[in-house]
Each structure stands twice: as C-alpha cells, then as structure tokens.
VOPAGU-2260 file (C-alpha; in pm, 1 decimal, decimal comma):
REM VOPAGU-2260
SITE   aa  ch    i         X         Y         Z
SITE  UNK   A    0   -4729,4    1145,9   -4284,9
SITE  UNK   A    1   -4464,8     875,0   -4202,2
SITE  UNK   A    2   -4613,0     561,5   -4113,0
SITE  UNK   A    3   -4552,7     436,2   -3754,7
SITE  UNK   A    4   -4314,3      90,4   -3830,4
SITE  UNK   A    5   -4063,0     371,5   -4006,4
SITE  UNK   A    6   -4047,1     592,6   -3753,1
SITE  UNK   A    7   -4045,2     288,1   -3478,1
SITE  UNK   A    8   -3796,6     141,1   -3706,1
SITE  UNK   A    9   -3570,9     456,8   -3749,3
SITE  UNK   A   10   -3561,5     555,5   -3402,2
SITE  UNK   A   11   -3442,5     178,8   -3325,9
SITE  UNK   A   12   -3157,6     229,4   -3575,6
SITE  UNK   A   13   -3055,4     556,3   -3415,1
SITE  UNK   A   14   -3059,6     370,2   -3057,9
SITE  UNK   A   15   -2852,9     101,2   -3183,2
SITE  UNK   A   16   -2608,1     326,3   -3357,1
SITE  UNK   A   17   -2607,5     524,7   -3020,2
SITE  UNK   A   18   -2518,8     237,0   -2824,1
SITE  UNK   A   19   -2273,5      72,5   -3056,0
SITE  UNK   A   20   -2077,6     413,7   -2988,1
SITE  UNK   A   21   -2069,7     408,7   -2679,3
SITE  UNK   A   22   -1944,9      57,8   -2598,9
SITE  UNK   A   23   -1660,5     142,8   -2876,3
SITE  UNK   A   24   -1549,0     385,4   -2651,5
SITE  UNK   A   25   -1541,8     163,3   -2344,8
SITE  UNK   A   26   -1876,8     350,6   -2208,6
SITE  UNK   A   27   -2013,4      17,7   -2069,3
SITE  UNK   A   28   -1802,4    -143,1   -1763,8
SITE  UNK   A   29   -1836,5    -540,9   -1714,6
SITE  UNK   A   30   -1637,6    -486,7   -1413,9
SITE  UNK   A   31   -1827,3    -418,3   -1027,3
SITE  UNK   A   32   -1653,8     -89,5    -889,3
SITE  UNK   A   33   -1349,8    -225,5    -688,4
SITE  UNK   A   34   -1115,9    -102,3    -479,8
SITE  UNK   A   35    -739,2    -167,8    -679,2
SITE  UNK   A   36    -490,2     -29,9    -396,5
SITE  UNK   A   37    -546,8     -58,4     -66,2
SITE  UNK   A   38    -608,0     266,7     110,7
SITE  UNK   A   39    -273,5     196,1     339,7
SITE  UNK   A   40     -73,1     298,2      18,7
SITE  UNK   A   41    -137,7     679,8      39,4
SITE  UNK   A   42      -8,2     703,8     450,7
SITE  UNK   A   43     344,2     765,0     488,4
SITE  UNK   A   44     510,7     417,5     525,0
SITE  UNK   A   45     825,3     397,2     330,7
SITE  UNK   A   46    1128,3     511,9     453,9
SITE  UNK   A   47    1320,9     725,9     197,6
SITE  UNK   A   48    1712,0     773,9     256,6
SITE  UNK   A   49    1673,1    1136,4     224,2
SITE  UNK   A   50    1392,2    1418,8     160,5
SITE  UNK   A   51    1605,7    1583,5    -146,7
SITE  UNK   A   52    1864,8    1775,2    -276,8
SITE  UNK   A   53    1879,8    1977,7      39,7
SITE  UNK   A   54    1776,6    1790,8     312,6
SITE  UNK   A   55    2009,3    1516,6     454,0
SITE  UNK   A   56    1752,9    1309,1     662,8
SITE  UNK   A   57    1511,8     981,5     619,5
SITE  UNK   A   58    1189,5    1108,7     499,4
SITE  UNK   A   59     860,3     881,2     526,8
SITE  UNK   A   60     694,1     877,6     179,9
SITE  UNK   A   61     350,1     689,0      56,9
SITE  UNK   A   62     375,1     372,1    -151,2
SITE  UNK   A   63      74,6     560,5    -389,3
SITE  UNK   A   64     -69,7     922,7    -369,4
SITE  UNK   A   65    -384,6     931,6    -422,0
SITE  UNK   A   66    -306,9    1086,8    -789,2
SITE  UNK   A   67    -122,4     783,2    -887,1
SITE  UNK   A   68    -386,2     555,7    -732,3
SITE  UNK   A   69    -699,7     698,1    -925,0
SITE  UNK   A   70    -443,3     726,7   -1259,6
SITE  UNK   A   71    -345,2     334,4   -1258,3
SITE  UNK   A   72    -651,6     243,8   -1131,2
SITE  UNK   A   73    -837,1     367,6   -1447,9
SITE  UNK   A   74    -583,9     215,2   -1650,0
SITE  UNK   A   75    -642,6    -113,0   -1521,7
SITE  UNK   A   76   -1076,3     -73,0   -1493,0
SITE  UNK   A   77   -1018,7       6,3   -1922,9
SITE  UNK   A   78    -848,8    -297,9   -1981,8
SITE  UNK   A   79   -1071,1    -512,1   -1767,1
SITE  UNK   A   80    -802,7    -603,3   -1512,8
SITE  UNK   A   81    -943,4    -711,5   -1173,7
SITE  UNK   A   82    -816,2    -618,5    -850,7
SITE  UNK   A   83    -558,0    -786,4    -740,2
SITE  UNK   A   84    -582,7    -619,9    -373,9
SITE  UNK   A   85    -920,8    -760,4    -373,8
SITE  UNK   A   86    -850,3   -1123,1    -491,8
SITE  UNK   A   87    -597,6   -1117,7    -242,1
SITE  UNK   A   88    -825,2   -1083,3      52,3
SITE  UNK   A   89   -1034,6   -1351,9     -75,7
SITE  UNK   A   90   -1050,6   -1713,1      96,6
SITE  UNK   A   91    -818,5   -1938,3     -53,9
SITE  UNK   A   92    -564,2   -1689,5    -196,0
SITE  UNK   A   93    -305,5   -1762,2     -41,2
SITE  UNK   A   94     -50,0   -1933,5    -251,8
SITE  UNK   A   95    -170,8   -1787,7    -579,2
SITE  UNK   A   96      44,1   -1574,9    -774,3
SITE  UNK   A   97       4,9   -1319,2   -1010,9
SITE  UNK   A   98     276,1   -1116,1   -1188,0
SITE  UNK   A   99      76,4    -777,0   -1350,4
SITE  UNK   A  100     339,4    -506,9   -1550,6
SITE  UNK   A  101     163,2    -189,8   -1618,1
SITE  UNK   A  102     377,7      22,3   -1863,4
SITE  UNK   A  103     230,1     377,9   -1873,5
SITE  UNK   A  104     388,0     552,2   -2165,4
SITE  UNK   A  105     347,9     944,0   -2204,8
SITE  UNK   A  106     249,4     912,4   -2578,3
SITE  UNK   A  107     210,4     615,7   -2643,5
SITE  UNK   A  108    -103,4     320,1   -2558,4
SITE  UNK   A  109     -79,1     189,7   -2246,3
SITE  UNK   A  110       9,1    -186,8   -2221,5
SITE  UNK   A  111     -63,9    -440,4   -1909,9
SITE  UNK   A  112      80,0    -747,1   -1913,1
SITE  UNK   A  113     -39,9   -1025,1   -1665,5
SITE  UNK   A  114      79,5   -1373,5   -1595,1
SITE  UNK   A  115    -162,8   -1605,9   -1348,0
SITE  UNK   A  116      39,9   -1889,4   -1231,0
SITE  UNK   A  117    -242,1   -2171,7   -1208,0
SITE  UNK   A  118    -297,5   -2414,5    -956,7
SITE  UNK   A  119    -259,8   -2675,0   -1181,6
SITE  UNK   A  120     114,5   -2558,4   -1260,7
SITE  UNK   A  121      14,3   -2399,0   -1605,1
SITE  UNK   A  122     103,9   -1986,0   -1626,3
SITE  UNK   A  123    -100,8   -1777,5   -1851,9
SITE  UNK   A  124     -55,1   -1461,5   -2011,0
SITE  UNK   A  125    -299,7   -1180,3   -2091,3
SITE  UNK   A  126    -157,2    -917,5   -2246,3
SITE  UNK   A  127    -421,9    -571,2   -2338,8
SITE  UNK   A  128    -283,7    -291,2   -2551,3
SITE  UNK   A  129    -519,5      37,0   -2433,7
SITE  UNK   A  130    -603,4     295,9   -2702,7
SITE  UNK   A  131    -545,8     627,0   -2530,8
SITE  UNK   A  132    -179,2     778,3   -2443,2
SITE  UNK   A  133     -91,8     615,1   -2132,3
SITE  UNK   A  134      14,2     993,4   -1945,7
SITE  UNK   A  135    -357,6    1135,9   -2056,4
SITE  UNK   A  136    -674,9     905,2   -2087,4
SITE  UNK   A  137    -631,7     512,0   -2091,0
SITE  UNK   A  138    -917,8     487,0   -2353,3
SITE  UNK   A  139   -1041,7     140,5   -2454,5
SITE  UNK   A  140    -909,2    -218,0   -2523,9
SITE  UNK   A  141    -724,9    -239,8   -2843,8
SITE  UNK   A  142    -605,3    -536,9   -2853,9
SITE  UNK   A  143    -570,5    -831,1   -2609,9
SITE  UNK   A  144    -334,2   -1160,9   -2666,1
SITE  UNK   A  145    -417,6   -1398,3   -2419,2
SITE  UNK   A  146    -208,8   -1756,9   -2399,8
SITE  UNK   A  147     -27,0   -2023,9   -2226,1
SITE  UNK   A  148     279,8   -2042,8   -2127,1
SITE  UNK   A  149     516,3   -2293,9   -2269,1
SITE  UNK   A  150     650,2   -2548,9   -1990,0
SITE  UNK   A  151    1037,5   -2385,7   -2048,7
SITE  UNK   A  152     878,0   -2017,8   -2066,3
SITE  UNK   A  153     709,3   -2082,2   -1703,7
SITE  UNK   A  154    1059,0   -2235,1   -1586,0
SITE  UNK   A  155    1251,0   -1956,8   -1722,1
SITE  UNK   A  156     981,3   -1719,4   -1587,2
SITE  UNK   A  157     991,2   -1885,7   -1240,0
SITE  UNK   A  158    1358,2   -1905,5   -1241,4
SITE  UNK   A  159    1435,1   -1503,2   -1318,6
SITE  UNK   A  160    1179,7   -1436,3   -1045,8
SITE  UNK   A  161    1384,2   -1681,1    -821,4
SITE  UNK   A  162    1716,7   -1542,2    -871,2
SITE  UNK   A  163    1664,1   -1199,9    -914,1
SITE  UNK   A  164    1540,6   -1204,4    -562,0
SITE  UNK   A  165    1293,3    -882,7    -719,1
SITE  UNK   A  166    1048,7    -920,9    -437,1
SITE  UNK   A  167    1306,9    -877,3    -176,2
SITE  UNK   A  168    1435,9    -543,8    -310,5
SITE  UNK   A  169    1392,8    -210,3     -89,6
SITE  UNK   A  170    1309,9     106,4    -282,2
SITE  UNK   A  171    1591,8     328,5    -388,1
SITE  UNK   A  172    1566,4     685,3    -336,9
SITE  UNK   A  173    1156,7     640,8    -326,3
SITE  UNK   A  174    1197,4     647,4    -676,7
C-alpha cells in the first residue's frame, strides 16, 4: 500500500508539472478580455478609387474585416499588448501617444514593436518576439526587450514622424 504523503505528494508534482505546461504555452491570460478595434472598423467607410480590375468606380471598403480583427487581435492578447482603442477612450488620453508596429510574417514569429511617448518627455520601447508563425497561431512570448529611448533616438523618432507627414496619408488602392 502507498502511504498517503506519497501519493498526496505525487499527485502535487503532477499538478505542478500540469500547470507549468500550460502557462509555457501562454494558457493563462494576465490581460481582462478587451475590445482591440473598435467595431466601426468592419462597416464600409473607406473610399477605395476603384472596386478592381474590372470595375472603374469608388468602392466603400472596411478599415478591418472581422477576419483581420480577431487575427491581430490574438496577436496582440499573446504578447500582452493592451488595447490601445480602449486606452484611448479613457479620461485623460488625450495627448498621449503611442506608436505600435505589428509585423505578421507568414513563417516566421510575429514581432510587435511599441513606443509610449511619456508625459514626462521620455519614449519607451517594448519590443515582444511571439513564438508561433505570424500567418497561423501567434503562440507565446519569446522574447521581450523593453528600454528607453535615447534623447537623439526620441528626436529622430519625433522628427521622421513629423516630416513624413505618415498620419496624414490616405490609403492607396485599399491596399
């Protein structure tokens, strides 16, 4: 007969092992379910300058489909990446910014790069490498570099976003 601390003991082992697992593959979420597009992105907003090869007149076209919504949303929930529709309907946002580059590779990880430009003047960057292939499964956080920004890197930073006038640009083609 096995005495009772062994098998107390051995089924605690097996527990932990179970859970270790599972957070290992990203099966535990410290993020509260959020909302990361708003639902305005999937109606017909954008004015494309044609509806394709055959057709020769403006076609409306969403900013999201709902496919591409639910496919960069769970990229950003594995890498831990808040909402940044949400924070921006929280009091006090106004005059933050926050540049986020999602690169999406076929077959390749996933990588999200964020800068938060502080209130205190001071940018930092968070950058998360994902371990799945970006055009299948985002899997779980591989790796994660998180810094400051140098004083010239947030000028030059501030500077390319200045003069490249990128938030002013219309889309091209809806592409």
């Amino acid at each position: 007969m096995i005495p009772p601390y062994v098998l107390v003991l051995s089924l605690g082992m097996v527990g932990a092992a179970l859970l270790t697992a599972a957070a290992a593959e990203g099966r535990f979420d410290r993020l509260p379910e959020q909302q990361y597009l708003p639902a305005s992105f999937e109606e017909p907003t954008v004015t494309c300058g044609h509806g394709g090869p055959e057709a020769s007149r403006p076609v409306k076209r969403e900013v999201a489909s709902a496919f591409e919504a639910r496919w960069y949303s769970s990229h950003w929930r594995a890498a831990q990446e808040r909402s940044l529709y949400v924070a921006s309907l929280a009091p006090g946002a106004e005059g933050t910014r926050t540049y986020r580059f999602t690169w999406l590779r076929s077959f390749h990880q996933p990588v999200v790069v964020r800068i938060d430009d502080q209130a205190s003047g001071e940018m930092r960057l968070t950058a998360t490498m994902l371990s799945g292939d970006g055009g299948f499964s985002p899997g779980r956080i591989a790796r994660r570099v998180e810094r400051v920004l140098s004083a010239a890197e947030a000028a030059a930073l501030r500077e390319a976003v200045t003069s490249s006038k990128v938030f002013d640009l219309a889309p091209a083609d809806c592409r």
